[in-house]
C-alpha positions, 0 to 999 in steps of 0.5 A: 760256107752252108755245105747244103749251098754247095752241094747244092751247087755241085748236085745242079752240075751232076742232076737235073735240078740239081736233084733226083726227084723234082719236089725235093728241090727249092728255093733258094736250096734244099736241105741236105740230110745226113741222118735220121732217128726217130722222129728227128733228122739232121743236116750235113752241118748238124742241125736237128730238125723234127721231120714231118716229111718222114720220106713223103710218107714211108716212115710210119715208126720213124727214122731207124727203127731198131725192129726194121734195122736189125730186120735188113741187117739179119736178111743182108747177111743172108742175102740181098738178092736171089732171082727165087720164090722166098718163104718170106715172100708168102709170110709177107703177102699173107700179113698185106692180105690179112689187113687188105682181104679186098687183094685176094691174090697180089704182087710185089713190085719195086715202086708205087708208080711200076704197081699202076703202070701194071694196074693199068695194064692188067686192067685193060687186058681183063676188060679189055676196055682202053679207057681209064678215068683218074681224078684231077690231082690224082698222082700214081706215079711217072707213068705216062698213061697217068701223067694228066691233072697229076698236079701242075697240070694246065687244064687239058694238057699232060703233066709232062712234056713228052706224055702223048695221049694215045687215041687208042688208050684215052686216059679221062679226068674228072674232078674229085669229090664230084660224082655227077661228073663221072657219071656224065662222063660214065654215060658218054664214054663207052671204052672205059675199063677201069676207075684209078683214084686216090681214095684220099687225095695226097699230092694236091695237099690232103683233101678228103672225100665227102660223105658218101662220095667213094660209096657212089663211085663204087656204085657207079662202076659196079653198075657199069661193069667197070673195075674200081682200083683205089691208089692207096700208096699214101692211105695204106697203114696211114688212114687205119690198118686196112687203109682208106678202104676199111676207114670208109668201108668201100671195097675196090675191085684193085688195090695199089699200096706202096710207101709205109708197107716197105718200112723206109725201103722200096716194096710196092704190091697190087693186088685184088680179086682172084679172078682179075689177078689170075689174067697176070703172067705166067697165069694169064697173058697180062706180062709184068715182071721186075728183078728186084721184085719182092727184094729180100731187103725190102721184104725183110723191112716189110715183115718187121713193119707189119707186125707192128701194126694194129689199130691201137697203135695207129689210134694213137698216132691219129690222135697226136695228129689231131692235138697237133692239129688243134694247136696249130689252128689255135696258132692261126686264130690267135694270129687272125689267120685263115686257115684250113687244116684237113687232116685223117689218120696220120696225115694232115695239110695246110691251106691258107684259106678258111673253109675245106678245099674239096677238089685239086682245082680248089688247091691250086686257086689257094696256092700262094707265095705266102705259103712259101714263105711260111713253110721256109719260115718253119724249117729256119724254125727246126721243123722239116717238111716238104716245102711245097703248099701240096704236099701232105705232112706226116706223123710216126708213132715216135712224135710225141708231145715233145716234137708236137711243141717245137713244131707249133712254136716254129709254126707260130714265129712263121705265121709272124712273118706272113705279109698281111696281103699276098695276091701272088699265086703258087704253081704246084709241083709234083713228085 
């Protein structure tokens, strides 16, 4: 018997789904992991895989990484909780800083999505405009003013049953990568106080910003006495030390980060100018607070991760990710496949098209049951990754040339296996 199919079939009568976030389960059951080291994890039965899912994210040095590991190990003797100021807080916040000056003052939050619903908050309190804009794809988290276009999205309608847009709250989409729409929506609406995006798309698969596009948008809203918060939960220590905003040179008004700063444990922080944090409680009357905010544990696996980033190491990691990359379209040349691979820093994606995907609508048009198929056939081939089609793939600085062969040689026996016509269409899931 697979005891992944039977905890499987235990999970379903205990879980939703049988699991406790909606994209780890598929078809026909998900893999249950054991253990992870490196750039490799396991299954209950044993078996290895290279893992370029790494959490969706987090896992910048890989699973278990000794410096984090003896970090939480030293903190927990110590202790794991206290409800006080730490003076690990302050070293941490001052390391965030340091790499991301834009977040002159900050706050340590639990998760991604508890940092944008504060995001938001704080927003609309300082500007005390309703409206927000996010782009279509753009996910920052369960949070119900933002659950519009966050992937799976009908056109027009929410992303979960259960999300009601208020009249006195709008929350507004336009596409990403296109300007010209938010400026038309910029000059029709008159109550928006706040521009959220992802300066890098990652839950549609990762689609890049074209030249100049974060430039304009920081224009746009400069002129419009808009604040600009980039949701830099997936860029940050990915894309380059400072994240998406020092790669592109674009400077926000707020900072979301989340994911590769905790080290494989919870810690998110929002941040940025000094004037819009000082509106946060107990300085301002913008209430958000959290007990496990700041957790020793977390912060203690922050510390560790942080002193280890610096632009060499993250050149390296893009640089590997790039010769994988490069092979991997090389395996669908070979193979008479089209294919998109857009890739940035540590991050890359596939689409099984030829030409860039430029907007989330562009995504969803290329989703396709081959693509599945694909992925399914990789992970038989000892490759681990997300098995949606939009989902981003990542690296570690613990993959190597090693890791690099056996996912391209899992890659090359799964595009064997694609039919040669595939008319059937995906449906994209989020997080």
């Amino acid at each position: 018997m697979d005891l992944s199919r039977e905890l499987y079939r235990r999970a379903r009568a205990l879980f939703p789904g049988g699991v406790s976030s909606p994209v780890r389960a598929y078809r026909p059951y998900p893999r249950f992991l054991a253990r992870g080291r490196g750039a490799y994890v396991w299954d209950v039965e044993g078996r290895r895989y290279v893992d370029l899912c790494l959490g969706f994210g987090p896992l910048l040095n890989g699973h278990a990484f000794p410096p984090v590991v003896a970090a939480v190990q030293r903190q927990a003797r110590l202790g794991s909780l206290f409800g006080a100021p730490l003076e690990l807080e302050v070293r941490v916040a001052r390391r965030i800083q340091s790499l991301f000056p834009s977040m002159q003052r900050l706050r340590f939050v639990s998760t991604g999505g508890e940092g944008a619903a504060a995001l938001v908050r704080l927003a609309r309190g300082y500007t005390r405009a309703p409206g927000v804009v996010k782009m279509d794809g753009g996910f920052h988290g369960s949070v119900d003013p933002l659950l519009f276009r966050a992937g799976s999205a009908a056109a027009g309608l929410p992303a979960s049953a259960g999300v009601v847009p208020a009249p006195q709250a709008p929350t507004y989409v336009v596409p990403f990568n296109d300007a010209d729409a938010l400026e038309a929506l910029l000059a029709e609406a008159k109550d928006v106080g706040l521009v959220l995006l992802e300066p890098v798309l990652g839950n549609v698969g990762t689609i890049l910003p074209e030249p100049g596009y974060l430039r304009r948008v920081r224009a746009l809203t400069r002129e419009e006495g808009i604040l600009l918060a980039f949701d830099e939960v997936i860029t940050g220590l990915r894309v380059a030390p400072g994240g998406a905003q020092e790669r592109f040179g674009v400077t926000p008004d707020l900072t979301l980060l989340g994911k590769a700063i905790g080290g494989g444990l919870p810690l998110a922080a929002y941040g940025g100018r000094r004037e819009i944090l000082s509106w946060v409680a107990p300085e301002g009357p913008v209430y958000q607070s959290g007990t496990y905010s700041g957790n020793p544990l977390s912060l203690a696996a922050a510390e560790a991760t942080l002193e280890r980033v610096n632009a060499a190491t993250l050149s390296r990691v893009e640089a590997e990710t790039r010769r994988l990359v490069a092979e991997l379209s090389e395996v669908f040349r070979r193979a008479g496949r089209p294919v998109s691979l857009p890739t940035v820093g540590s991050l890359f994606s596939l689409f099984l098209t030829e030409g860039p995907v430029r907007d989330a609508e562009a995504a969803r048009n290329v989703a396709s049951a081959a693509h599945g198929r694909l992925l399914r056939a990789v992970l038989e081939g000892g490759v681990f990754l997300p098995q949606s089609p939009f989902e981003t793939f990542f690296l570690s600085t613990r993959h190597g040339p090693r890791e690099r062969r056996q996912v391209v040689r899992a890659f090359s026996r799964g595009v064997e296996r694609l039919p040669r016509r595939d008319r059937s269409r995906g449906r994209l899931r989020d997080h």
